[in-house]
N, C-alpha and C positions, 0 to 999 in steps of 0.2 A: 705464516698464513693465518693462523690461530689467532694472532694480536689483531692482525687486519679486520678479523672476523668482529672482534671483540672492538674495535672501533665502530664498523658499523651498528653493532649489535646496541653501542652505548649512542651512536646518532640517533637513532632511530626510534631508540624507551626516549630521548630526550626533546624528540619531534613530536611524538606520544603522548609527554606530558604538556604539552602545550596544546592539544586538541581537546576542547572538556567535551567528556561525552553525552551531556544537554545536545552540545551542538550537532552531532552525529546524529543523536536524535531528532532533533529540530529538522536537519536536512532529510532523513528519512522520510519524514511526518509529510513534509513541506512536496518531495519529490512525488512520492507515491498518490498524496490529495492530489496534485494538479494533474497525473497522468490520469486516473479516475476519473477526476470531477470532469473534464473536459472530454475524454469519451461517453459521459452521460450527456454532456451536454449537447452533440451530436447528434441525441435519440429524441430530444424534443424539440417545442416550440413554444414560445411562450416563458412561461415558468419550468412548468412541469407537464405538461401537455405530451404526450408519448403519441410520434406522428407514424404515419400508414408507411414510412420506408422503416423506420423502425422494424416495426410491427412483420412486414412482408421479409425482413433480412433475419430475423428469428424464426420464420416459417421455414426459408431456403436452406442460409447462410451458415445461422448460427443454433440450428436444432440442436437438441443435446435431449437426449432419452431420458423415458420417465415425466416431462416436464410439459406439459402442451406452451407452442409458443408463444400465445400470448401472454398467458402468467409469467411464462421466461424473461418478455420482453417488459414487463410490469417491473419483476422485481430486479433484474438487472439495471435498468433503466432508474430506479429509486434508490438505487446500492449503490450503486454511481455516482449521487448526490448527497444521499446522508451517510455514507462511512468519511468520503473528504470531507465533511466540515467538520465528523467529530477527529478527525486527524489534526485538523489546521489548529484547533482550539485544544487539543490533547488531551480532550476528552473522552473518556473508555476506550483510551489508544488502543490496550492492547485488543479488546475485544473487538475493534474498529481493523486492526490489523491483521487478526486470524480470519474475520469474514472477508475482506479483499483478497487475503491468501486463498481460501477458499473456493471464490470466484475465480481468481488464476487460475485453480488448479483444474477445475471445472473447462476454463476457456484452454488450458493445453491441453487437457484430455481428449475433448469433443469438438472445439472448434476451429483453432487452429495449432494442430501438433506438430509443424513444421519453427515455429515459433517462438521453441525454448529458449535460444539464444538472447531474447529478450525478457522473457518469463523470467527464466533465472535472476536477472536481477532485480527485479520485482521482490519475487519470493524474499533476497535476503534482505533486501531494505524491511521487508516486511517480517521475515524470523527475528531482526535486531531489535525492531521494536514490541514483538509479542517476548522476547529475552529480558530487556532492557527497559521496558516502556518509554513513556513520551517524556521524561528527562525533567527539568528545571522550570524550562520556560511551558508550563502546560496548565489546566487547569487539572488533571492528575494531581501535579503536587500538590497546586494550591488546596486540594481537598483532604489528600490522606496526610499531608505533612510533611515536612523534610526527611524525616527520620524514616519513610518508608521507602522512598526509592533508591 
């Protein structure tokens, strides 16, 4: 049973090595911008225009205490837009990544707590790259260096 183990065990680092973890990153980055940017984009018109169903489903929908909805629906609605493009470009990934974490954890607290189930992998996409940052292909590297990440 042991050896059996010990084969898969040796598949599996050798499956491992073949996955560089840029690209983990990459797809992190890639996953979580488009699930964002395209729920922002839902909230406007235009460009950037934050329209009256927005605006009325943050009063209702998606209150969340402490926060009046319309500034809710302002900075959500701009979060939405500018954390995905600095993800796609991987740029101040991680900081780009702990504030969608953020937002998450915000939208499973107050808005929709039935939800986890999709939340959760959000969160870890987004733990791996607040761990690991935005990898190889980012403008991360190209700024601190190879030798940092």
């Amino acid at each position: 049973m042991r050896t059996l183990l010990a084969k898969f065990e040796s598949l599996f680092e050798m499956i491992g090595q073949l996955i560089p973890a840029s690209l983990l990153g990459l797809i992190a980055r890639l996953v979580i911008a488009y699930t964002f940017f395209s729920s922002g984009r839902t909230k406007v018109s235009g460009i950037l225009e934050v329209t009256d169903t927005t605006l009325y489903l943050f009063k209702k929908e998606y209150a969340v205490p402490l926060i009046p909805p319309e500034f809710a629906a302002y900075m959500a609605t701009y979060a939405e837009h500018f954390f995905p493009i600095l993800l796609v470009l991987g740029l101040f990934t991680r900081f780009a990544a702990l504030s969608l974490l953020m937002m998450t954890l915000v939208i499973q607290l107050f808005v929709y707590p039935d939800a986890w189930n999709v939340h959760m992998w959000w969160a870890i996409a987004m733990l791996y790259l607040i761990k690991h940052g935005a990898g190889r292909a980012s403008l991360d590297y190209l700024i601190r260096g190879s030798n940092r990440q």
